[in-house]
ZABALUM-944821 format. One record per residue: residue in three letters; x, y, z of N, C-alpha, C in turn. Coordinates in steps of 0.1 Angstrom, whole numbers, plus 5000, padded with zeros to 4 digits. Example, Ala and Ser with C-alpha at 12.3 -4.5 7.8 and 13.67 -1.06 7.14 Angstrom:
BEGIN
  residu   nxx   nyy   nzz  caxx  cayy  cazz   cxx   cyy   czz
     Ala  5132  4943  5078  5123  4955  5078  5132  4967  5078
     Ser  5128  4978  5071  5137  4989  5071  5129  5000  5079
END
This chain:
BEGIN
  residu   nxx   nyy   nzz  caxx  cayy  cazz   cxx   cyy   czz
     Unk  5008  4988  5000  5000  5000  5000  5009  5012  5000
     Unk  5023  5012  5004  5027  5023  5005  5037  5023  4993
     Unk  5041  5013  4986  5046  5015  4975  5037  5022  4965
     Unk  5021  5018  4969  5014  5025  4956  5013  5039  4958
     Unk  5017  5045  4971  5011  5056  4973  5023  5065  4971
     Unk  5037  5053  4965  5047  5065  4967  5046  5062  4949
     Unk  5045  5053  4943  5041  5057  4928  5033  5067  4926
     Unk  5020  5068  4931  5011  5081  4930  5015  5094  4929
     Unk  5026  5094  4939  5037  5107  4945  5046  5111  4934
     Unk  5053  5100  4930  5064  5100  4921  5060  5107  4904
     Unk  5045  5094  4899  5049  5100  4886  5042  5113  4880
     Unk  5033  5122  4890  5033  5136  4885  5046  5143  4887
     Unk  5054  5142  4894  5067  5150  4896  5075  5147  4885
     Unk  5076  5133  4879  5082  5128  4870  5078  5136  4853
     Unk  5063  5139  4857  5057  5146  4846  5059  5163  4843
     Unk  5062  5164  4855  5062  5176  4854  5077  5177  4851
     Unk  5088  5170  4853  5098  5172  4850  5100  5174  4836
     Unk  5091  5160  4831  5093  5158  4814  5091  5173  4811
     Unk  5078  5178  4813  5076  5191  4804  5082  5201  4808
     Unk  5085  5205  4818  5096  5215  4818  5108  5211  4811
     Unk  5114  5202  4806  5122  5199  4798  5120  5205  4784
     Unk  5109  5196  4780  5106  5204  4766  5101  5212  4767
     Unk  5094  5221  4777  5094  5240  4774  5110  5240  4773
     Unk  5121  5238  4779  5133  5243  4773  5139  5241  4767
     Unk  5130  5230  4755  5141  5226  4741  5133  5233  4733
     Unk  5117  5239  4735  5115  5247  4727  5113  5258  4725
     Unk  5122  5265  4738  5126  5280  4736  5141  5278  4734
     Unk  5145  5270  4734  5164  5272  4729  5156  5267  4714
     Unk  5149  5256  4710  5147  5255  4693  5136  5259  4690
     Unk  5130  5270  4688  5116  5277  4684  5114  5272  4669
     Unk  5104  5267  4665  5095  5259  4654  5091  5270  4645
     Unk  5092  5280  4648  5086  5287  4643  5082  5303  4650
     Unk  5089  5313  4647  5087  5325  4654  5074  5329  4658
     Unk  5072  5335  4672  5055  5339  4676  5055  5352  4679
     Unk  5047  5360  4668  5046  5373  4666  5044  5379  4681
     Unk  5047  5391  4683  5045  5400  4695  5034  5409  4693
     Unk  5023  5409  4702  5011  5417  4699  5014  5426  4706
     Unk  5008  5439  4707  5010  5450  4717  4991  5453  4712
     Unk  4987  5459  4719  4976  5465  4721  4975  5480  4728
     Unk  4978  5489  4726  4978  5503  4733  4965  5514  4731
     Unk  4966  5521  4740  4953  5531  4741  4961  5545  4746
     Unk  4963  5552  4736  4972  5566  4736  4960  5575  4736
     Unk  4962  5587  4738  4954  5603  4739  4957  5605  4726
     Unk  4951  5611  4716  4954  5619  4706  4956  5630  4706
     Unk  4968  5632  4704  4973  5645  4698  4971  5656  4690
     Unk  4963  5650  4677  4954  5657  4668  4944  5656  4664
     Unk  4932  5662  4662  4921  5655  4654  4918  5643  4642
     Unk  4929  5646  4636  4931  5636  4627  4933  5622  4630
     Unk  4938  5615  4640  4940  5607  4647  4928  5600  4653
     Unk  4919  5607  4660  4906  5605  4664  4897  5598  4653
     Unk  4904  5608  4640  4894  5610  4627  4894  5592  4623
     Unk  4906  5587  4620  4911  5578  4616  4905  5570  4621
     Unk  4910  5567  4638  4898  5560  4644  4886  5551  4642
     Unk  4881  5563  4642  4866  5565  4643  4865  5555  4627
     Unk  4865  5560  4616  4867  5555  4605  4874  5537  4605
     Unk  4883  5534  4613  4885  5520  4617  4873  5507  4621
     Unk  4870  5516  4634  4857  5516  4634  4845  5506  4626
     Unk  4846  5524  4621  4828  5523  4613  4831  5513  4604
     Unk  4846  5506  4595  4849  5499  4590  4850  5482  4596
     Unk  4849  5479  4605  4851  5472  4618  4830  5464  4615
     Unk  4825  5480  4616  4807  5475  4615  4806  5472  4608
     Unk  4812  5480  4598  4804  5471  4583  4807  5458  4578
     Unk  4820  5455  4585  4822  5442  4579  4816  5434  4587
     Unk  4810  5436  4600  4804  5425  4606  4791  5423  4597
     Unk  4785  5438  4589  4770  5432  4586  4775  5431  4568
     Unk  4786  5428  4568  4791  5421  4551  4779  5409  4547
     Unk  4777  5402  4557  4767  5388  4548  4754  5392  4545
     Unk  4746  5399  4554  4733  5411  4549  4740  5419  4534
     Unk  4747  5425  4535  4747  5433  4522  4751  5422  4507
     Unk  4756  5411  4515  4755  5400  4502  4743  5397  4496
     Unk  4738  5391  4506  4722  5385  4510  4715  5396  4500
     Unk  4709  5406  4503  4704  5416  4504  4699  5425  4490
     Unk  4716  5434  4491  4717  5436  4479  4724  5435  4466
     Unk  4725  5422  4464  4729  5418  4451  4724  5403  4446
     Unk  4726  5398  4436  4714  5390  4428  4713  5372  4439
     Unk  4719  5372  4451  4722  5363  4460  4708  5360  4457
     Unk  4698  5361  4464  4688  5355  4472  4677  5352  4464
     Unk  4676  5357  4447  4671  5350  4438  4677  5339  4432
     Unk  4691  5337  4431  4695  5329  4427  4697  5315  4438
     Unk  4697  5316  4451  4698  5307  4462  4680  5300  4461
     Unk  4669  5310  4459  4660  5305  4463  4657  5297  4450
     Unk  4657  5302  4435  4654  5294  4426  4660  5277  4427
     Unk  4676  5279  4433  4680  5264  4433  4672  5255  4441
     Unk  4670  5264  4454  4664  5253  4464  4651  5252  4457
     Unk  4642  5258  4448  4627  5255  4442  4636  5242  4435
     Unk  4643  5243  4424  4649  5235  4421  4647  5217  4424
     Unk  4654  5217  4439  4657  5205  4446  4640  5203  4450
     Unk  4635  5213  4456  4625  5205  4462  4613  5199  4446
     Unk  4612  5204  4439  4604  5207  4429  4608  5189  4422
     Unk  4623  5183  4424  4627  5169  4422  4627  5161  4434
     Unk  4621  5164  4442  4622  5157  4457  4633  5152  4456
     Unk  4645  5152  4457  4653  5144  4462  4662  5145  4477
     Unk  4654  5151  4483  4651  5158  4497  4667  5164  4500
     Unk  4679  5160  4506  4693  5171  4505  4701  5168  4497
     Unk  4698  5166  4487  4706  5162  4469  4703  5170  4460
     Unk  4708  5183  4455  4724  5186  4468  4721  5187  4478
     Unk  4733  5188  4483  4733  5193  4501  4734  5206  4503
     Unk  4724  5214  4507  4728  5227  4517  4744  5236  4510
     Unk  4749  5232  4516  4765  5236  4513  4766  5233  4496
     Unk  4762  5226  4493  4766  5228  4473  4755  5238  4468
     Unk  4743  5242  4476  4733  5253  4468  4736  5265  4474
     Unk  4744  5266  4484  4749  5279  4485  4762  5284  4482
     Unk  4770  5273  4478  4780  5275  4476  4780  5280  4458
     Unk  4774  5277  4451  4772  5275  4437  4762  5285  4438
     Unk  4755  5292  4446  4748  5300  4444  4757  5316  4448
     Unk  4769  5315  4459  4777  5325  4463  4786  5326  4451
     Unk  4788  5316  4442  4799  5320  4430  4791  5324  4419
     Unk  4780  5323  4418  4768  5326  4405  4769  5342  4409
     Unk  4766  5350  4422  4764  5356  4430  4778  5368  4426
     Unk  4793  5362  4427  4803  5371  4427  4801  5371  4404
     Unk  4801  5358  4399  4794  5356  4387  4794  5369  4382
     Unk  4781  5375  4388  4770  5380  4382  4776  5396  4383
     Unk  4782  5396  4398  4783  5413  4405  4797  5414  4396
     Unk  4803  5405  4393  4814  5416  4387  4822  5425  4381
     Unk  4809  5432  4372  4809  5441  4365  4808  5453  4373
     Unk  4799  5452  4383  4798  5463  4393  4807  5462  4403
     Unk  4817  5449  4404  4825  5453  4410  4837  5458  4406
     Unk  4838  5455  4396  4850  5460  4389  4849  5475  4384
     Unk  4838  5480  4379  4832  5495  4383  4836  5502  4396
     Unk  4829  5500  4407  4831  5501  4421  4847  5504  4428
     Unk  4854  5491  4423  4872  5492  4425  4875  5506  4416
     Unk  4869  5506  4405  4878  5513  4394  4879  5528  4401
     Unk  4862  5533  4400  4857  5546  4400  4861  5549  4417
     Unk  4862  5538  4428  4861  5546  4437  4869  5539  4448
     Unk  4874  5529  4445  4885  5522  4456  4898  5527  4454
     Unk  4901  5525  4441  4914  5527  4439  4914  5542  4438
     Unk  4908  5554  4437  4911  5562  4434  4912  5564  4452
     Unk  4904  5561  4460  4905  5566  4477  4922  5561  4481
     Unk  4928  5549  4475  4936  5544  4481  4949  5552  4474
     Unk  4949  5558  4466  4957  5565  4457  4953  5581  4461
     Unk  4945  5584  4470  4944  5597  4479  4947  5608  4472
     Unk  4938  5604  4460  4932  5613  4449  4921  5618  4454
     Unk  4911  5613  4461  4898  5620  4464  4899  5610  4483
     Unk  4884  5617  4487  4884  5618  4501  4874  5606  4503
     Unk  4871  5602  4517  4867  5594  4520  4853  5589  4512
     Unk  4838  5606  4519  4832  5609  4514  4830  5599  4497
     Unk  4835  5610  4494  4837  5609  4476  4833  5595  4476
     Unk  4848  5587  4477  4844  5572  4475  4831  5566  4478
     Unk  4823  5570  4493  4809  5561  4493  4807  5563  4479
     Unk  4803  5579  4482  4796  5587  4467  4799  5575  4451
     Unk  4809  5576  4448  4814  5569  4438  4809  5556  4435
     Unk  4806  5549  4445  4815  5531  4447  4798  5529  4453
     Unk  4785  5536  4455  4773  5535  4454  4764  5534  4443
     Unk  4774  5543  4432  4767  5547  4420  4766  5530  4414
     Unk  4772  5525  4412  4771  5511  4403  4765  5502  4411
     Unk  4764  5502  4424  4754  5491  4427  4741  5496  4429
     Unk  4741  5511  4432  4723  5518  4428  4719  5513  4415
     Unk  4730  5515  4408  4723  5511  4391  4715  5495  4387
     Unk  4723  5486  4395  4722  5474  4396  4708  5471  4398
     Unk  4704  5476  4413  4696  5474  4419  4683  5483  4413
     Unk  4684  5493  4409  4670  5498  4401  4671  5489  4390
     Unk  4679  5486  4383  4676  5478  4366  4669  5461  4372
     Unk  4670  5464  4384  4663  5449  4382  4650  5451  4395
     Unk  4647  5462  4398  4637  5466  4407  4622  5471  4400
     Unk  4615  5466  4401  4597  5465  4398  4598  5480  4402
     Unk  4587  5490  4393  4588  5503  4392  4574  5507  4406
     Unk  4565  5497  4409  4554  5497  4414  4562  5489  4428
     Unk  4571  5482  4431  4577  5481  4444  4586  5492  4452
     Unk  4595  5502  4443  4599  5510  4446  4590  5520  4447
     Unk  4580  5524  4441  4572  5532  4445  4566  5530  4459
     Unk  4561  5520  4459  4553  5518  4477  4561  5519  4485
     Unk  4577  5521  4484  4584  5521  4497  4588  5536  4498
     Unk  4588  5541  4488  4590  5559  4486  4577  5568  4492
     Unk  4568  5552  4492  4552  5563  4496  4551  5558  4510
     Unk  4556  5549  4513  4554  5548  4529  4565  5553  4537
     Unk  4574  5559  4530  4589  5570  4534  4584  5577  4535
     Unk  4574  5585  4531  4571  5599  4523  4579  5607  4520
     Unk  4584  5601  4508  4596  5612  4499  4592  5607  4486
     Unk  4598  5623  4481  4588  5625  4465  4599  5614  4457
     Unk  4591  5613  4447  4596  5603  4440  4612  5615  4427
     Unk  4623  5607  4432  4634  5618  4427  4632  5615  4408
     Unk  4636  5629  4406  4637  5626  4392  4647  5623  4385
     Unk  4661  5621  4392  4671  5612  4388  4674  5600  4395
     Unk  4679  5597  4393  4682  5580  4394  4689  5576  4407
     Unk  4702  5588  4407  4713  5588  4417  4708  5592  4430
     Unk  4695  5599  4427  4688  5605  4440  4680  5596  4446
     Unk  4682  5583  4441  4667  5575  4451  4679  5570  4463
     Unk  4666  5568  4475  4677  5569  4486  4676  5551  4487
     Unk  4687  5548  4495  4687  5533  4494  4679  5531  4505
     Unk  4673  5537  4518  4666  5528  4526  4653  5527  4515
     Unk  4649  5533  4508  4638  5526  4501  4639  5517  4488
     Unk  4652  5525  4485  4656  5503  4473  4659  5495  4478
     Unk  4668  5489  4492  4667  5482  4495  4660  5470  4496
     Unk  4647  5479  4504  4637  5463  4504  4627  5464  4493
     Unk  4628  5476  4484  4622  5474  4472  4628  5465  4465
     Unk  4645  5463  4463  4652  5454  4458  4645  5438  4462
     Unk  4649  5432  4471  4644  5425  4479  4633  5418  4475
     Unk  4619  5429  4476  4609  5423  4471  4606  5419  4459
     Unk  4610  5430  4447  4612  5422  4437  4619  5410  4432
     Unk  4629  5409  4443  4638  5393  4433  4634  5386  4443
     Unk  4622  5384  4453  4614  5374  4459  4602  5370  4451
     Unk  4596  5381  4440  4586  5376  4429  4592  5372  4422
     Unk  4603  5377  4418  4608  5372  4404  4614  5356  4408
     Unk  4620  5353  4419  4626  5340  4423  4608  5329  4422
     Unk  4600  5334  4431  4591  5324  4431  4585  5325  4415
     Unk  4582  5333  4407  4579  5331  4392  4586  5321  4389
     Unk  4597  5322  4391  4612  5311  4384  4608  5297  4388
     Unk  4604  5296  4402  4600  5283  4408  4588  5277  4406
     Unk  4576  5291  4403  4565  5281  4397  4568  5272  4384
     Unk  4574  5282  4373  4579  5273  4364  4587  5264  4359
     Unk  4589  5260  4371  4604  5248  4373  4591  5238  4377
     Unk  4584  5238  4386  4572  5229  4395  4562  5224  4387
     Unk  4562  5230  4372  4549  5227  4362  4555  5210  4355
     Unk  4570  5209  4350  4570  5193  4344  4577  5184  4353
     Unk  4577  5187  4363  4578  5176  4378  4565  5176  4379
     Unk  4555  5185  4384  4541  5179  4388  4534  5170  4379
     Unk  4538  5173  4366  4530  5165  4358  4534  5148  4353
     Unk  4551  5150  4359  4552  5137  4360  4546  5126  4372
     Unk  4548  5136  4384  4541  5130  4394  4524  5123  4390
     Unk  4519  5136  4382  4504  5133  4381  4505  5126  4369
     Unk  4513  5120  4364  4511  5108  4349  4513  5094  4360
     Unk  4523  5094  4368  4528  5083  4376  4518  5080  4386
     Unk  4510  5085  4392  4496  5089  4403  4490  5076  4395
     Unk  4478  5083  4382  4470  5076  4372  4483  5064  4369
     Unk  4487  5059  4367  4491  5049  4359  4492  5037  4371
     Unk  4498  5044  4387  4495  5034  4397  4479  5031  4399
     Unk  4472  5040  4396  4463  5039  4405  4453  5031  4392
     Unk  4454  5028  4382  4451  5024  4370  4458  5006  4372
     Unk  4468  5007  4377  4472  4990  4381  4466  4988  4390
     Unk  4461  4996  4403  4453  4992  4413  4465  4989  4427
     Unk  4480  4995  4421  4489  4995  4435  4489  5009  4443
     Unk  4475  5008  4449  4475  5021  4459  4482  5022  4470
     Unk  4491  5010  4477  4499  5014  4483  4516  5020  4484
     Unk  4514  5019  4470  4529  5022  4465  4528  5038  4467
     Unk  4537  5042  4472  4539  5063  4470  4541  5063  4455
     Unk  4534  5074  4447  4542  5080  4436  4551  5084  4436
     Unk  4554  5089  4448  4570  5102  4445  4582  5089  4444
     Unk  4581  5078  4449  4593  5067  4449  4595  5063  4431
     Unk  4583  5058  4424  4585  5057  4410  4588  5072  4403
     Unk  4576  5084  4405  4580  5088  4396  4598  5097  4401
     Unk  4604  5090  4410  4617  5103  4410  4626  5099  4403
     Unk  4630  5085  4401  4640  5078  4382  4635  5092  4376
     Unk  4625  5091  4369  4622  5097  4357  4621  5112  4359
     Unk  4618  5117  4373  4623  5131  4369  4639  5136  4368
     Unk  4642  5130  4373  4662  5128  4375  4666  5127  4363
     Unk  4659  5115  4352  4659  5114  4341  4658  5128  4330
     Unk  4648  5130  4335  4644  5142  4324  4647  5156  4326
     Unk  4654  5154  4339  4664  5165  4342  4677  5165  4336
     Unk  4684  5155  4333  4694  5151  4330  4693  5151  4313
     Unk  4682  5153  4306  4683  5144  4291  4684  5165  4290
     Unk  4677  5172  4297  4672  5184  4289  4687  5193  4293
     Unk  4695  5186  4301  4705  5195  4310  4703  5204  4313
     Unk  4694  5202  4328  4684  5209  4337  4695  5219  4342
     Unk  4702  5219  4346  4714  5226  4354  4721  5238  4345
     Unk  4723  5230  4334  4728  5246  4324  4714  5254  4324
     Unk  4704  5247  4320  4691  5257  4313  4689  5269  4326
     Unk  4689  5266  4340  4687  5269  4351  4696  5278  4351
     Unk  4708  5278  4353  4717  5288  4358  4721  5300  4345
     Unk  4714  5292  4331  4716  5302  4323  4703  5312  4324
     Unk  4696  5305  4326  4682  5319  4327  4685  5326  4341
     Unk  4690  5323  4352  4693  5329  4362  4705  5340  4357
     Unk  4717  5335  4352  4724  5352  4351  4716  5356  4338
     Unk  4713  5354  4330  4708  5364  4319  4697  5368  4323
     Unk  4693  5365  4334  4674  5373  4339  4680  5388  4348
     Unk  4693  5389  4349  4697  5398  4355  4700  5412  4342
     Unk  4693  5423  4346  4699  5434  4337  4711  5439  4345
END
């Protein structure tokens, strides 16, 4: 009994030996250098400093609400929902998976934007970072091409109702509509325009369903499900018409 109790004793000391050892073979042989952080909180000296700041910041917010402005305002959320009408409209319940319809929907998505982004960089990133023009300016600039985006593909009677429940006159240039009311005027229109997309995906799946319905119920096997026979043949006729190009081509070319 007291041998075990002096093993008990012994091999944490023993352990603790070991690793103090190798903490000291791996500060005499470092694997790999480990950067030095400093974190400080100085007084400012000049306004400018503050200015800067402050501007870190506001840049700090926006990138937290970056997946909303993806979401939001750009052709994302028509093109995510048509896929999943897509999947469901073939029952093949997560085939794809989650992760392949958003993922293929986030590159359809950069796809689509980067004309406006490449606009955007041109007229108003690169010129701020080249301290040719001022902060300001840049919003100014680097708004203009995704305003344009977003009205050429916004319903003229959705933007209106959100300008009338703003109450603000309706601007007679283009650059003057203010974004809290295109936003979810954006929005709503590529939520009609997505489910239009998905009724008409739903019309030769249903009808295969409703040929395969009559034809069991004509053998008299009412306890067989339809959706087990007819989903071969929708898979099928998905596959013969190359469902996937026709789909993703009407989705970027539905965009102005």
């Amino acid at each position: 009994m007291k041998k075990k109790n002096f093993f008990l004793v012994l091999l944490p000391l023993v352990g603790l030996v070991f690793l103090c050892s190798c903490a000291e073979n791996v500060q005499a042989q470092p694997i790999f250098p480990i950067p030095d952080i400093n974190l400080q909180f100085d007084r400012a000296e000049e306004p400018e400093q503050l200015v800067g700041t402050l501007q870190l910041l506001l840049l700090l917010a926006m990138l937290s609400l970056a997946p909303a402005f993806v979401i939001l305002m750009t052709s994302f959320t028509r093109i995510v929902i048509v896929l999943g009408f897509v999947r469901n409209a073939m029952a093949t319940q997560q085939i794809p998976p989650n992760q392949v319809i958003t993922g293929l929907a986030l590159f359809l998505t950069f796809f689509v934007m980067f004309p406006v982004i490449s606009q955007i960089n041109t007229e108003a990133v690169t010129p701020y970072l080249e301290e040719s023009i001022t902060f300001e300016e840049a919003l100014d600039l680097g708004a203009g091409p995704l305003r344009e985006f977003m009205l050429n593909n916004t319903r003229e009677k959705d933007l209106a109702l959100f300008l009338e429940m703003a109450e603000v006159d309706i601007p007679e240039e283009r650059r003057n509509v203010p974004f809290h009311a295109l936003v979810p005027a954006f929005v709503l229109s590529e939520l009609k325009t997505a489910f239009q997309m998905g009724f008409i995906l739903f019309i030769p799946f249903l009808i295969i369903d409703m040929v395969v319905a009559s034809v069991l119920m004509s053998m008299g096997m009412f306890m067989l499900p339809p959706v087990i026979v007819s989903l071969p043949f929708k898979i099928l006729l998905f596959v013969l018409v190359d469902g996937w190009y026709l789909v993703v081509q009407s989705l970027v070319e539905g965009f102005a």
